[in-house]
C-alpha positions as CSV (number, residue, x, y, z in Angstrom):
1,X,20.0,-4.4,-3.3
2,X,20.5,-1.3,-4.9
3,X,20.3,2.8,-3.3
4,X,19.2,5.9,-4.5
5,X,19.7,9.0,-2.7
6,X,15.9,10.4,-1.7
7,X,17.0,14.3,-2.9
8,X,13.6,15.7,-3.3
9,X,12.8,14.0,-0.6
10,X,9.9,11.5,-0.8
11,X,8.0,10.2,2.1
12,X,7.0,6.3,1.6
13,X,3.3,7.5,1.2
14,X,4.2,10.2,-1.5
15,X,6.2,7.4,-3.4
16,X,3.4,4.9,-2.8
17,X,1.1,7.4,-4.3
18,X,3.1,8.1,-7.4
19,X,3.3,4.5,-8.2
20,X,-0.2,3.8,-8.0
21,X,-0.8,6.3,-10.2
22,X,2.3,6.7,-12.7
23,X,4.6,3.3,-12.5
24,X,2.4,1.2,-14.6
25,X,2.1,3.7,-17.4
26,X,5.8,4.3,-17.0
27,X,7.0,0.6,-17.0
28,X,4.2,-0.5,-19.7
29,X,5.2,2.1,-22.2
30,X,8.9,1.5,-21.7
31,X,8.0,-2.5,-22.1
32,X,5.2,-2.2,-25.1
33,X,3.1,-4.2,-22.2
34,X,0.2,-4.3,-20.0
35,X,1.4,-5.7,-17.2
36,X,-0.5,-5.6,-14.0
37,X,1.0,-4.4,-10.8
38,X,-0.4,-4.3,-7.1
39,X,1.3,-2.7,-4.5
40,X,1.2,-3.5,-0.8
41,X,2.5,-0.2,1.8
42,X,3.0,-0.7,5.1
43,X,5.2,2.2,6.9
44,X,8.5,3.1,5.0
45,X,8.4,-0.3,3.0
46,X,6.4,-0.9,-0.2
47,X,5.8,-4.1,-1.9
48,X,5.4,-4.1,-6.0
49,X,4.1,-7.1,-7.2
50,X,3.4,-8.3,-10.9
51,X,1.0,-10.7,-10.1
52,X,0.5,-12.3,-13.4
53,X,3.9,-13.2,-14.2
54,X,5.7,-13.3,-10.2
55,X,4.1,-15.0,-7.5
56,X,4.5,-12.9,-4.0
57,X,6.4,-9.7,-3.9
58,X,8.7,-9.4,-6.9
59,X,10.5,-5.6,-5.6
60,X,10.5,-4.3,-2.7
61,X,11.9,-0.3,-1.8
62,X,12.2,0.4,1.7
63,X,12.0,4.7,2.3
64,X,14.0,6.4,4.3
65,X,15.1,10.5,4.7
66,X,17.9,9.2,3.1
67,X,17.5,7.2,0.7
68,X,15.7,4.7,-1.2
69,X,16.5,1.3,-1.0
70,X,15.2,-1.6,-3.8
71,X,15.5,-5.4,-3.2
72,X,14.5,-7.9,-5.6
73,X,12.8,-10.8,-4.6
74,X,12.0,-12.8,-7.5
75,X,15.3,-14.1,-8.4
76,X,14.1,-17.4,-9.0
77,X,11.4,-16.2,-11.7
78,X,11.3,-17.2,-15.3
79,X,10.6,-13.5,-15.9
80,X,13.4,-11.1,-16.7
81,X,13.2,-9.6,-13.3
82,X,16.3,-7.3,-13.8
83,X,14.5,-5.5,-16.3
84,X,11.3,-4.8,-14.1
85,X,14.0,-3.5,-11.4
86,X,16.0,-1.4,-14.0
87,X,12.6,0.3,-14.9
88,X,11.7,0.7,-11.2
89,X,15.2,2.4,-10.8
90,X,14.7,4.6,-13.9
91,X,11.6,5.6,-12.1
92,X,12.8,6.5,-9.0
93,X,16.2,8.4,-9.7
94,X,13.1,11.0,-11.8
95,X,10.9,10.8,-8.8
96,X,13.7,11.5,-6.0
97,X,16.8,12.6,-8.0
C-alpha cells in the first residue's frame, strides 16, 4: 500500500474521470503497449483492472481529502505488477502533486 498526498485536491470522480481518459495513453506510451484497462468506481474507491493480462482487480486507489491511497492486488500475477503500480504512482503524484 502506498500514499500520496491529494494537494490539488482530487475528488474520486475527477480522478476517475482523468483515468478514463488519460491513464491508458499515459501507461501505454511509457510501456510501448496497448494494454487494455477497465475501471470500476464506486464512492471514494476505484478499481483499475488490466483485464487481458490480470484477472479481477489488479490496483486499487481509495480517495480521500487527504490523500490518495494505492493497493495492489495482483501479487500473485505472472505480470510485472510493480511496474503497472509505479506508472499508476507516476500518474497520480502529476495529477494531485
Amino acid at each position: 500500500m502506498t500514499t500520496i498526498k491529494n494537494v490539488k485536491p482530487l475528488s474520486a470522480e475527477k480522478l476517475f474521470d482523468l483515468l478514463k481518459t488519460e491513464f491508458a495513453d499515459y501507461i501505454n506510451g511509457k510501456l510501448d503497449s496497448n494494454l487494455a484497462i477497465e475501471y470500476a468506481h464506486v464512492y471514494d474507491v476505484i478499481n483499475i483492472l488490466f483485464p487481458e493480462v490480470i484477472e479481477g482487480p489488479a490496483l486499487t486507489v481509495v480517495v480521500t481529502d487527504d490523500e490518495l491511497t494505492v493497493t495492489v492486488h495482483a501479487t500473485d500475477s505472472d505480470y510485472n505488477t510493480n511496474l503497472l503500480e509505479e506508472h499508476l504512482l507516476s500518474f497520480l503524484e502529476t495529477q494531485a502533486g
